[in-house]
LOSE-866003 format. One record per residue: residue in three letters; x, y, z of N, C-alpha, C, O, CB in turn. Coordinates in steps of 0.1 Angstrom, whole numbers, plus 5000, padded with zeros to 4 digits. Glycine has a CB too. Example, Ala and Ser with C-alpha at 12.3 -4.5 7.8 and 13.67 -1.06 7.14 Angstrom:
BEGIN
Ala513249435078512349555078513249675078514249675085511349555090;Ser512849785071513749895071512950005079513450115080514149945057;
//
This chain:
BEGIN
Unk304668272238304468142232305768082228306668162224303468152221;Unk305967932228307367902225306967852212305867812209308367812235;Unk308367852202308167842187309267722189310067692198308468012176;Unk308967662178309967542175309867502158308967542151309467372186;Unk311067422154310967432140309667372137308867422130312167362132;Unk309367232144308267142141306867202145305867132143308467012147;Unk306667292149305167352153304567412133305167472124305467552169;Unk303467372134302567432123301967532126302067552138301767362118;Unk301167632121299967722125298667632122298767542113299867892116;Unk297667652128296667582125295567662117294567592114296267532136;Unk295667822113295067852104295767972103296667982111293667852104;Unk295368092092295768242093295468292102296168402103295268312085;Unk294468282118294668382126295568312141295368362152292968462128;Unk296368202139297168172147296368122158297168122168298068262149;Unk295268072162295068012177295667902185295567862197293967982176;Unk296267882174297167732180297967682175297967682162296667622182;Unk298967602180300267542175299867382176298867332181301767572186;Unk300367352172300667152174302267132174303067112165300067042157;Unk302467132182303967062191304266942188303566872194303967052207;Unk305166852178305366722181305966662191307166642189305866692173;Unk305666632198306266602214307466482208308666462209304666512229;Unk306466422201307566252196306966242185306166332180307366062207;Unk307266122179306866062168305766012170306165912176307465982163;Unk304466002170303365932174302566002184301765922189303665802178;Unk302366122189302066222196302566342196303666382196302166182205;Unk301066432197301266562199300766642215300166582224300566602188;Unk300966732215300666842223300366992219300967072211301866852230;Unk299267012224298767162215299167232233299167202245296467172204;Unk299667362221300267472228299267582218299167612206302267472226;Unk298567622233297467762230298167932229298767982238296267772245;Unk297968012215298468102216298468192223297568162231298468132209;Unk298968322226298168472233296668502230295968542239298868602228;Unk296268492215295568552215294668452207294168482196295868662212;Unk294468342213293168242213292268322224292568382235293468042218;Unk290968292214289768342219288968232234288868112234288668342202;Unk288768292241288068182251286468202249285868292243288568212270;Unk286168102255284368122251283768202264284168212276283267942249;Unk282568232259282168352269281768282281281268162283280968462264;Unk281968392291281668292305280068262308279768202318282268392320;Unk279168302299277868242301278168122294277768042302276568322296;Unk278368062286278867972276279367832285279567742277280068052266;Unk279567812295280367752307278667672314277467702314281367922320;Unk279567532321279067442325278767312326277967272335278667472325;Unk279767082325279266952323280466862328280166762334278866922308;Unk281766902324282466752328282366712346281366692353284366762324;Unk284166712347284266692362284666802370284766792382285166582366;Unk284966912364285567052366284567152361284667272363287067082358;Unk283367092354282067202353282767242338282167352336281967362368;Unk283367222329283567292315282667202305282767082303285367312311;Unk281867292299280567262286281167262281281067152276279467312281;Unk282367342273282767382259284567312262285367312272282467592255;Unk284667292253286267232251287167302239286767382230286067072247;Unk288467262241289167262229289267172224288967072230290167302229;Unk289667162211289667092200289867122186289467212179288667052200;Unk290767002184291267012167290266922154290166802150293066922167;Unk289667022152288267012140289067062124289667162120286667152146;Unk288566962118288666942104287066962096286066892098289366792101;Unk287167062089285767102079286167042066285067022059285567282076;Unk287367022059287266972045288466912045289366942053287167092034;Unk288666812035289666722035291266812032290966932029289166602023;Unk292466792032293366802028294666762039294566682048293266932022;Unk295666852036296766842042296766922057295767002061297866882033;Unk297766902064297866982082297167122079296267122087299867032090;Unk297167202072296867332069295367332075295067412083297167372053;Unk294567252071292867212074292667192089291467192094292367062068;Unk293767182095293567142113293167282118293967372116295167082122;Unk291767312124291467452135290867412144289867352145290667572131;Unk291667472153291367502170290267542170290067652165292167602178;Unk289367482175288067512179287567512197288067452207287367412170;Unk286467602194285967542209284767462207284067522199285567662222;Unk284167332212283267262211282667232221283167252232283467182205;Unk281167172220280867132233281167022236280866932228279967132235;Unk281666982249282166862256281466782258280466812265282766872268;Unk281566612252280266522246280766432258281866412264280266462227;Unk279666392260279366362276278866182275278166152265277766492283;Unk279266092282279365962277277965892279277165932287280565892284;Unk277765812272276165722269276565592278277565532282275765662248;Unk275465582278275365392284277165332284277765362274274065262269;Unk277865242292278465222282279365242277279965162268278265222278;Unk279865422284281165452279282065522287282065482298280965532269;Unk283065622286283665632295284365792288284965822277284565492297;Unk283965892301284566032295286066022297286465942306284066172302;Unk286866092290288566092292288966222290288566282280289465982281;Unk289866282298290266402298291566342292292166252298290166492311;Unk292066412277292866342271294166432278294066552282292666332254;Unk295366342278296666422282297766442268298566532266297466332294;Unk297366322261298066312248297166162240296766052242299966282252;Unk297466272229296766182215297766082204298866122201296066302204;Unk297265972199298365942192298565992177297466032173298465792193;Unk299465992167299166032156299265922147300265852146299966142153;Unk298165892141298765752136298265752118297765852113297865582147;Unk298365642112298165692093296565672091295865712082299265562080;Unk296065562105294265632098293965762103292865802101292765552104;Unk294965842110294165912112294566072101293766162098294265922128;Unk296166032097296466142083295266112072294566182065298266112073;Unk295365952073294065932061293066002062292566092055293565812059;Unk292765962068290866022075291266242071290866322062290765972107;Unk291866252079291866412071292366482059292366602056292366482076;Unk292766342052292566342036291866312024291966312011293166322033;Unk290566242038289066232035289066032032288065972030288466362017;Unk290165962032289965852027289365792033288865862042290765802024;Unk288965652034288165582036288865452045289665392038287365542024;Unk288765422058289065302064288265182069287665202080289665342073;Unk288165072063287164992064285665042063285265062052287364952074;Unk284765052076283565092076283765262079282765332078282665002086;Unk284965322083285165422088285265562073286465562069286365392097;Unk284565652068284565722056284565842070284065822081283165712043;Unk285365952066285366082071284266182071284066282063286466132067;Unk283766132079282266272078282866432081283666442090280766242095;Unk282666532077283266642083281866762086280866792079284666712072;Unk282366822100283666832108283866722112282966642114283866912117;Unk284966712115285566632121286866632134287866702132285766592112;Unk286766572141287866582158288466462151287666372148286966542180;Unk289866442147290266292143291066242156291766332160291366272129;Unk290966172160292066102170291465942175290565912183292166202185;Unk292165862169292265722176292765652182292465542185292365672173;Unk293765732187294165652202293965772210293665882204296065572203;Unk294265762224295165872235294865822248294365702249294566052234;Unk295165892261295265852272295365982281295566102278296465762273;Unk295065952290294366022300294065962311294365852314293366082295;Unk293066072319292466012330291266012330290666102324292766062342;Unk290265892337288765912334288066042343288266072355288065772339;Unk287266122334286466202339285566172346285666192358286066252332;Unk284366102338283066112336283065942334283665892325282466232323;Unk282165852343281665732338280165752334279465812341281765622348;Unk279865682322278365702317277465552325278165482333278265692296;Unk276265532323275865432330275965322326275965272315274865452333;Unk275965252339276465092335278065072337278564962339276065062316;Unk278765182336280265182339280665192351280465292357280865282334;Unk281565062358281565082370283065092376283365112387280764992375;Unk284065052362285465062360286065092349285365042340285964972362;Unk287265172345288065212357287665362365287365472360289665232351;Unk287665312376287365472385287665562382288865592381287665492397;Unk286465672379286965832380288065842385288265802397286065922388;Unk289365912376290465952380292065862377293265882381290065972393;Unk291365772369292365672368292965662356292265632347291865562370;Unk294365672355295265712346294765552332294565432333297265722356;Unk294765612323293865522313294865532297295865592295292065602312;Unk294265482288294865462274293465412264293065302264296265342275;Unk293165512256292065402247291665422235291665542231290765392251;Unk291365332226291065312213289465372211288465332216291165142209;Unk289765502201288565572198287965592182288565602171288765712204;Unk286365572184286565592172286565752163286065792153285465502167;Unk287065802171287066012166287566022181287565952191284866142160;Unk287966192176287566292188288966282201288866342211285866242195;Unk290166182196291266232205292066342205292666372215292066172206;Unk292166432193292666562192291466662202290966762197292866592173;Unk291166612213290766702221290966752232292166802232290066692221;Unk290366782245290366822258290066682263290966592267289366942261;Unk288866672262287866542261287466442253287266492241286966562262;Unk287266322253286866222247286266122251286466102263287566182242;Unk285566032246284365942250284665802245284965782234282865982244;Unk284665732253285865612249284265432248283365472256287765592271;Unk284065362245283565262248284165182257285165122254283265222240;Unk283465162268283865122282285265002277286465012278282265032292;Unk284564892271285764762263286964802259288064742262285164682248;Unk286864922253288365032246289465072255290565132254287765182242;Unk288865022265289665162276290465062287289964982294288165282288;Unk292065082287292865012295293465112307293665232306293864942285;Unk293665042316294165112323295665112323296265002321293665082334;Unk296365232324297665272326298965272338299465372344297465372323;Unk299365162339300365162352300965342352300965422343301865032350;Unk301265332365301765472369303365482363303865592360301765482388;Unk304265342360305365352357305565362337306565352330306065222365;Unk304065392334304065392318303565572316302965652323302665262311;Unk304065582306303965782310302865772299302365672296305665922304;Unk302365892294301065902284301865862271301465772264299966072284;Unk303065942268303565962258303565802252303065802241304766032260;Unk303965682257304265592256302765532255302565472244305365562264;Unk301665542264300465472260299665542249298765482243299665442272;Unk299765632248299165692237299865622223299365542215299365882238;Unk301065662221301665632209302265522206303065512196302465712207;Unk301865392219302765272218302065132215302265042208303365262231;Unk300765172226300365072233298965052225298564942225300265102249;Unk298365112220296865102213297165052198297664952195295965262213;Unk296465162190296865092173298265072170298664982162296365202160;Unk298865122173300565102165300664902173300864812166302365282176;Unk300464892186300464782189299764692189300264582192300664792196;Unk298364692184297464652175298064622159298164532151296264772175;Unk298364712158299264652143300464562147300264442147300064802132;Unk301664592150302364512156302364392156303164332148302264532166;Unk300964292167300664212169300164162161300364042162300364222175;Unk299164222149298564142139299264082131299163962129297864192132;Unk300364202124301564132117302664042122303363982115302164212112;Unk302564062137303363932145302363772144302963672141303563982164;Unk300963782146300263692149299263622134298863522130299363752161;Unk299363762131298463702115299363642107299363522106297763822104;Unk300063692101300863732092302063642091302363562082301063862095;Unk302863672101304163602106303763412117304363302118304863762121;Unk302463462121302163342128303163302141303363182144302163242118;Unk303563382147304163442163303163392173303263412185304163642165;
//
């Protein structure tokens, strides 16, 4: 496993790192001795995996509260759109949220998957979804659940990603940070 100053542990028995790739995105790097789930345990996306990884919060506080979990891979409704995430963005609702605060209508239920932005490619279309095509390099505004493998995006949320934009940049550029951006360019400033 490679160590770097910026990697945290995610609990006392080490299953995972969190890598800061950049400022506004991460990358989890799995240890030696993360547990896999048992092979009866197996079987839903586009590659057949039920169970996922994932960064789950049980009680409010600081990074120390982040554990690698395996969950089951939530599979999209009417309407929505599965995303095999490549990178998540890190943004301040989402430190808030795992220090239990409150964002608009959004209060932190726990457990909790936090991630509001990320990007990826589409897995899984749920029904009624007829774009962007399975397989198509993507970016989207969520409300939970980008610190994962998988995520479930609402079809409206979900942009597609030119090939000459890398994840790093639509994850951590292009969704809320540029959503903010714009408001304080357009609200605010009147731009």
């Amino acid at each position: 496993m490679a160590t770097s100053p910026s990697s945290i542990a995610l609990d006392e028995r080490d299953h995972g790192k969190i890598l800061h790739a950049d400022v506004g995105s991460f990358m989890l790097e799995q240890s030696a001795d993360y547990r896999r789930p048992r092979a009866n345990q197996r079987p839903a996306t586009e590659d057949g995996e039920k169970w996922m990884k994932a960064i789950r919060i049980h009680e409010p506080g600081g990074p120390e509260v982040l554990r690698l979990e395996n969950i089951e891979t939530p599979e999209p409704d009417e309407g929505q759109v599965l995303i095999k995430i490549e990178l998540a963005g890190v943004n301040y609702a989402d430190t808030g949220m795992r220090r239990g605060m409150r964002f608009g209508p959004h209060q932190a239920q726990m457990p909790l998957t936090p991630g509001f932005e990320a990007a990826g490619t589409v897995a899984v279309l749920g029904e009624g979804v007829e774009a962007p095509p399975e397989g198509t390099r993507v970016a989207a505004v969520l409300e939970s659940g980008g610190y994962a493998e998988y995520a479930v995006a609402d079809d409206d949320m979900v942009v597609e990603v030119p090939e000459e934009v890398d994840f790093h940049t639509a994850s951590a550029a292009l969704l809320v940070q540029g959503i903010t951006v714009y408001g304080v360019l357009h609200d605010a400033a009147r731009l």
